[in-house]
C-alpha positions in Angstrom: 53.2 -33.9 -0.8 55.6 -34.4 -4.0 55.4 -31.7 -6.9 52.9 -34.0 -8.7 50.7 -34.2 -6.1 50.9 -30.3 -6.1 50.4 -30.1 -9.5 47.5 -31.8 -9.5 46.0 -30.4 -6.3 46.0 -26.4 -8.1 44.5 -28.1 -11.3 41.5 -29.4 -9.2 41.2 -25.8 -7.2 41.2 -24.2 -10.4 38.9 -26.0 -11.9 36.7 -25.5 -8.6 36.6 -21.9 -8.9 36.1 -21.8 -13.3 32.8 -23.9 -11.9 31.7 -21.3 -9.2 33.0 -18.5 -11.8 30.7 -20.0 -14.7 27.8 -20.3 -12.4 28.0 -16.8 -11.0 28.4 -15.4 -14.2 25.1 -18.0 -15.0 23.2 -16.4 -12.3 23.9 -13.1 -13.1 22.7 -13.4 -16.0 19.5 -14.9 -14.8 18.9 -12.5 -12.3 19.4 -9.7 -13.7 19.3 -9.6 -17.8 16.5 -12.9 -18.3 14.5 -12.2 -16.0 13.5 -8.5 -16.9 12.9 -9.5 -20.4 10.8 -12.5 -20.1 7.7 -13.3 -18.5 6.1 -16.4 -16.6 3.5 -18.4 -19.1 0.1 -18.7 -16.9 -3.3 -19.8 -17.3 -4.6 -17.2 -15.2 -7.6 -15.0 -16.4 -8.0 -12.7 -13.5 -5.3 -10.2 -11.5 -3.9 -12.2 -8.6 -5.2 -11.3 -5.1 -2.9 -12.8 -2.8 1.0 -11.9 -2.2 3.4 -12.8 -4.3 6.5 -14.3 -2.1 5.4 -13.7 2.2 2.7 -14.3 4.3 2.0 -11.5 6.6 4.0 -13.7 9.3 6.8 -14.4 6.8 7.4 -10.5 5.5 7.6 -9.4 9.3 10.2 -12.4 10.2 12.3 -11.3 7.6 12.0 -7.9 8.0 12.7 -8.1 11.5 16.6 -8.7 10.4 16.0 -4.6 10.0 15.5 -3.9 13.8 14.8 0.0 13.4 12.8 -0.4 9.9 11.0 -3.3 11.6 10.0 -1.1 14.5 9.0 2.1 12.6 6.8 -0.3 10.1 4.6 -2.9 13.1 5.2 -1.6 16.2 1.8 -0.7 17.6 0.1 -2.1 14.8 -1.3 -5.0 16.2 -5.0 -4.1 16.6 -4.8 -3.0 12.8 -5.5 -4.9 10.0 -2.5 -6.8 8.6 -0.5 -5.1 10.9 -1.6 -1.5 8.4 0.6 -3.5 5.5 -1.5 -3.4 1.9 -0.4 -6.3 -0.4 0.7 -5.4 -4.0 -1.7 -7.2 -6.3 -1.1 -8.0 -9.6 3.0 -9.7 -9.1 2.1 -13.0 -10.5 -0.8 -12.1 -12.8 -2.5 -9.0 -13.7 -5.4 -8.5 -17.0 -4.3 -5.3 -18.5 -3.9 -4.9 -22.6 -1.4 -6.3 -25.6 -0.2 -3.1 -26.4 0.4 -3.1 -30.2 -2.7 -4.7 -30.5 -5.2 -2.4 -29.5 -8.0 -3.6 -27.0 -6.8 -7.1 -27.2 -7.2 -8.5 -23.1 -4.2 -10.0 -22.2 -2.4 -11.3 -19.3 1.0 -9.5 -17.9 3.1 -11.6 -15.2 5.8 -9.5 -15.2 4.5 -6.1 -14.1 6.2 -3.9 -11.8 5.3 -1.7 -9.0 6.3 2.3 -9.0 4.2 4.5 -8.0 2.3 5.1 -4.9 -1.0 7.5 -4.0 -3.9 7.1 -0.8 -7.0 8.7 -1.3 -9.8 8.8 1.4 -11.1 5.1 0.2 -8.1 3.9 -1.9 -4.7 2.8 -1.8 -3.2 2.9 -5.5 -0.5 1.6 -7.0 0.8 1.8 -10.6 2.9 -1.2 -12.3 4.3 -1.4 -15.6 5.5 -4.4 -17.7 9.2 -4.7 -17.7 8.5 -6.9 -21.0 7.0 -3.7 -22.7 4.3 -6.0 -23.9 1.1 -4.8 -22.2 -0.6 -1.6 -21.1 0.6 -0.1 -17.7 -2.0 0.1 -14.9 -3.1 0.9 -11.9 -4.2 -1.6 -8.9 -7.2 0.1 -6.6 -7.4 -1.6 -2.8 -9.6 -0.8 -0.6 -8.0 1.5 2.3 -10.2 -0.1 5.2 -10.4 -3.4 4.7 -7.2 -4.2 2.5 -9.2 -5.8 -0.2 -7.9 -5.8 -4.0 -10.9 -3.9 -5.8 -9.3 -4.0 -9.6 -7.1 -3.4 -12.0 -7.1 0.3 -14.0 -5.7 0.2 -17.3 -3.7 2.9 -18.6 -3.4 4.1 -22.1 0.1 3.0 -23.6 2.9 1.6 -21.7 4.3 4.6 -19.2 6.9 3.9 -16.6 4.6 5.5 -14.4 7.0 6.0 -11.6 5.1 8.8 -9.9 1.5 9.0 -8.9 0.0 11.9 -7.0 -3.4 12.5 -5.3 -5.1 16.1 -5.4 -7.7 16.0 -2.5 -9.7 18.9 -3.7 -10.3 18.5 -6.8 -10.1 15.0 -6.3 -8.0 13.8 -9.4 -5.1 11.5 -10.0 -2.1 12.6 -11.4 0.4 9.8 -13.2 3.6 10.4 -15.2 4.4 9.6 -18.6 6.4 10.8 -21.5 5.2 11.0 -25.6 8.4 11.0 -28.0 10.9 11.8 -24.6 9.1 14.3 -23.7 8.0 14.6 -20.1 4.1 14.6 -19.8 1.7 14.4 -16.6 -1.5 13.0 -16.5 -4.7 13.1 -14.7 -7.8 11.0 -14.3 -10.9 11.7 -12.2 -11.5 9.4 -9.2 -15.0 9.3 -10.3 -13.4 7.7 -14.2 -11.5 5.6 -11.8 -13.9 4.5 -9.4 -17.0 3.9 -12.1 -13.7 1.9 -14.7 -14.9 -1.7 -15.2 -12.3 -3.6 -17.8 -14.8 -6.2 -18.6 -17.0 -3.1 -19.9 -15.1 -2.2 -22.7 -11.3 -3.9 -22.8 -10.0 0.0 -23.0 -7.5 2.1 -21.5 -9.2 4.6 -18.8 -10.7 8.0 -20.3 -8.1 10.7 -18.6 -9.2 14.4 -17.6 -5.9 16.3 -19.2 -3.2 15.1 -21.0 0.0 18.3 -20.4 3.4 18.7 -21.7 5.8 19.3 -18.9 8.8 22.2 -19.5 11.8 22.5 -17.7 12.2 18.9 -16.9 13.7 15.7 -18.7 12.0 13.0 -17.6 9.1 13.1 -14.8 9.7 10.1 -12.9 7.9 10.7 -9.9 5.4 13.3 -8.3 3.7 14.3 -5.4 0.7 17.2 -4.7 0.9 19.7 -2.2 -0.6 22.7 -1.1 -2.3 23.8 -4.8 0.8 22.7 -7.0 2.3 19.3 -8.8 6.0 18.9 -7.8 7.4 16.4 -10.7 11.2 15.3 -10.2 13.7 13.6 -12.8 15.7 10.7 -11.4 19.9 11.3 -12.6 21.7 8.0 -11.2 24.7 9.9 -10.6 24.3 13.8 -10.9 22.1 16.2 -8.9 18.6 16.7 -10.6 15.7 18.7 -9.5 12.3 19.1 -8.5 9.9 21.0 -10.6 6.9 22.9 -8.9 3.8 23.3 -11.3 0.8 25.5 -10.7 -3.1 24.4 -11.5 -6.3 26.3 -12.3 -9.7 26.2 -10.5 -10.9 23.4 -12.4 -7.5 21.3 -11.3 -5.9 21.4 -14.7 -2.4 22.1 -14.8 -1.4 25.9 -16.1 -0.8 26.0 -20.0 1.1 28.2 -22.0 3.1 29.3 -25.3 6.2 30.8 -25.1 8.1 31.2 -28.1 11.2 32.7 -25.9 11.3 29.7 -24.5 11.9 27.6 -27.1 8.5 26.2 -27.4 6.1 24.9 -30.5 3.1 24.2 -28.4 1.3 24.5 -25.4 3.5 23.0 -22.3 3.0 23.8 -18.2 5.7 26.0 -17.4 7.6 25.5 -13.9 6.8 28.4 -11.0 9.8 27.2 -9.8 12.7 24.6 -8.9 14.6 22.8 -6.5 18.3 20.8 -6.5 18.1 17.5 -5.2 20.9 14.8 -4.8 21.0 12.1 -7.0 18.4 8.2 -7.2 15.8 10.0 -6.2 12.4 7.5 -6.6 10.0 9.9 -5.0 9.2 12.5 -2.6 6.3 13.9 0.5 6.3 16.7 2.5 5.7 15.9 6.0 4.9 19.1 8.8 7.9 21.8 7.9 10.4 18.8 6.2 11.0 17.5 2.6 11.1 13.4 2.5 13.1 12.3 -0.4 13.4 8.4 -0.8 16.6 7.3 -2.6 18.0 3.8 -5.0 20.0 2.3 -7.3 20.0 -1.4 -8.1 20.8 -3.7 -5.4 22.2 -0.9 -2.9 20.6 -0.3 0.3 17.6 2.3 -0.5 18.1 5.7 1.9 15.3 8.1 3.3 16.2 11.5 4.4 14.6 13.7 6.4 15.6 17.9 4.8 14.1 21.2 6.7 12.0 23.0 4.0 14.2 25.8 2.9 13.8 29.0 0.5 17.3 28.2 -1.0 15.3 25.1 -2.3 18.9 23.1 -1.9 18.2 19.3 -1.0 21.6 17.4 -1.3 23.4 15.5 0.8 25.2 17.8 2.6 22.1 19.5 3.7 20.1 16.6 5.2 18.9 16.5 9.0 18.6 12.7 9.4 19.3 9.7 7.0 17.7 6.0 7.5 18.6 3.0 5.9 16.1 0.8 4.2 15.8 -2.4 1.9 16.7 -2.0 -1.6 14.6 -0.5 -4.5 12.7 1.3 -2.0 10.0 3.6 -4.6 7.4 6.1 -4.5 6.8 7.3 -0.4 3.3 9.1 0.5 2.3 11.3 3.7 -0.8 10.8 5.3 -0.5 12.5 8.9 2.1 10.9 10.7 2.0 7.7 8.5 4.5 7.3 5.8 3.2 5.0 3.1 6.4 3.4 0.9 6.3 0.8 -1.7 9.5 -1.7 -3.2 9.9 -2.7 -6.2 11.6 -5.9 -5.2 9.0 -7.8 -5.5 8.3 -7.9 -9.0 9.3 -10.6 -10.8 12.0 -8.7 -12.8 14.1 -8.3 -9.3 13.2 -11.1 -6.8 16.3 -13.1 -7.6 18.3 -10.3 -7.7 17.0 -8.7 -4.5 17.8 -9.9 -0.9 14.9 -8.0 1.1 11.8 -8.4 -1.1 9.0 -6.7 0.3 6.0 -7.5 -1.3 3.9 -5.0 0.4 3.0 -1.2 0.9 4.4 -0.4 4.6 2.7 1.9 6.7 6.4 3.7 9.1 5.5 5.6 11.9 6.5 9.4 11.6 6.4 10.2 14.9 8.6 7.0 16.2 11.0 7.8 13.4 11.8 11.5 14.4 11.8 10.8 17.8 14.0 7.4 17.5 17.5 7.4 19.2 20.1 7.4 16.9 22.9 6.5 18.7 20.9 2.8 18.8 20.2 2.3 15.7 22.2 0.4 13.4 20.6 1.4 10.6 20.6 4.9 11.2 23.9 7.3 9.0 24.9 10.2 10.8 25.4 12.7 8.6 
């Protein structure tokens, strides 16, 4: 081959890779900056039913590529329905509200799923519009039969990225902000259960509206034992966990506190705990803290901690750690079941996300604690 010839050959390779450059860069771009501002045009009038990318058949085949997740999520599951999976309504087209425009119906195809809560009838997930066009809500399925009931919608456009369920006074708690400042609100199951959208085209009536201190953003929540623990996701610094008390009636404890800094009423923190940092949500399951971890496209992580008075949940401290497929959100307890929810799915991430899992997961506590570790591939020693 003559210098030419050489010449010539580099000019062509280079010109091969500008091409594969330009249409990275392209895709990038698609992926990850379009498609979380725009949203799908449809001539849909009514919240999709059906999932949004997999067939029951098609989510398990690719999530058997995840042999241990795979196993903790349908083994033994067969004589359930759908294999206990619940699919996320709403990805392609869900009725909620134009925001600015009062109680104008609308419909949203880019809504998002983040939080995550099971009653004793429902299953109930909260979505907001990564447009920040329409009104968050909140999807209700049926727990037995896996049926989409409707669509709940909230007032104004919260990220909603924690839900909680308080069994005895039977309310919902969701998580907002007002003007950056962390707020937690709750709605009666009987609001939620009697909301009908056609009724009225309004946002649900909620039960208390409170003022969280001590914390910078709640962005997701869990109830236990009396008390609303609301955490603040950091991307890369420790956060924590705030521990809030509530009266007879369910409400959460107000007070005014000028030492503290305070011009109104605000709940006030009993207490609170460090965690590590990308936390998406938290359960408490027997004597151990369940904290679900991610960031972007990174493999999501959930770690098992021993409940401890230091209240000191980082890294270092963890007794097990599982890998699991990206954007892994809110995670629920119910007896040995561990309900947890992706936000992969939403149109926002599915080109940018390799494991979309368009469905809430029901993982087997009792396998996962009991699983051998020096099997699985997905398991990080710590």
């Amino acid at each position: 081959m003559n210098k030419e010839m050489k010449h010539s050959f580099r000019i062509f390779i280079l010109k091969i890779l500008a091409v594969v450059f330009v249409l990275c860069i392209c895709y990038f771009l698609y992926a990850f900056v379009y498609r979380a501002k725009t949203e799908l045009p449809t001539k849909a009038v009514v919240t999709n039913r059906g999932a949004a990318v997999y067939t029951l058949r098609g989510q398990k085949q690719m999530l058997s590529q995840k042999e241990d997740f795979s196993y903790f999520a349908f083994d033994g599951r067969e004589k359930e329905k759908e294999y206990g999976t619940y699919v996320i309504p709403g990805l392609k087209n869900t009725r909620t509200l134009l925001t600015k425009k009062g109680a104008t119906p609308a419909m949203c195809t880019s809504m998002t799923p983040q939080g995550l809560a099971v009653t004793e009838d429902y299953v109930l997930v909260s979505a907001y519009c990564s447009t920040q066009k329409h009104n968050s809500v909140i999807y209700v399925i049926d727990k037995e039969n896996h049926n989409f009931i409707k669509e709940v919608i909230l007032p104004g456009q919260p990220h909603v990225g924690g839900l909680a369920y308080d069994p005895e006074h039977k309310l919902l708690w969701c998580s907002s902000n007002i003007n950056g400042i962390a707020q937690a609100v709750s709605i009666k199951m009987d609001t939620i259960e009697a909301y009908d959208y056609d009724d009225s085209h309004l946002p649900v009536d909620t039960f208390q509206i409170v003022s969280l201190y001590g914390i910078v953003r709640d962005s997701f929540m869990t109830f236990y034992k009396g008390c609303l623990y609301v955490g603040c996701f950091e991307k890369y610094n420790e956060s924590v966990i705030a521990r809030y008390g509530v009266d007879e009636e369910g409400k959460l404890i107000n007070t005014m506190d000028e030492k503290l800094g305070m011009d109104f009423e605000m709940a006030v923190p009993l207490d609170y705990s460090t965690i590590s940092e990308q936390v998406q949500g938290i359960a408490f399951y027997n004597d151990k803290l369940l904290i679900s971890h991610s960031f972007g496209i990174l493999p999501s992580r959930l770690v098992f901690y021993e409940q401890s008075d230091k209240r000191l949940y980082v890294n270092e401290n963890s007794a097990r750690t599982y890998r699991f497929p990206e954007r892994l959100e809110q995670i629920v307890v119910e007896g040995d079941s561990l309900y947890v929810m992706f936000e992969s799915c939403a149109y926002a991430y599915r080109a940018s996300s390799v494991n979309i899992v368009d469905r809430v997961l029901k993982l087997n506590l009792s396998k996962m604690e009991t699983y051998d570790e020096e099997e699985s591939l997905f398991f990080l020693s710590e």
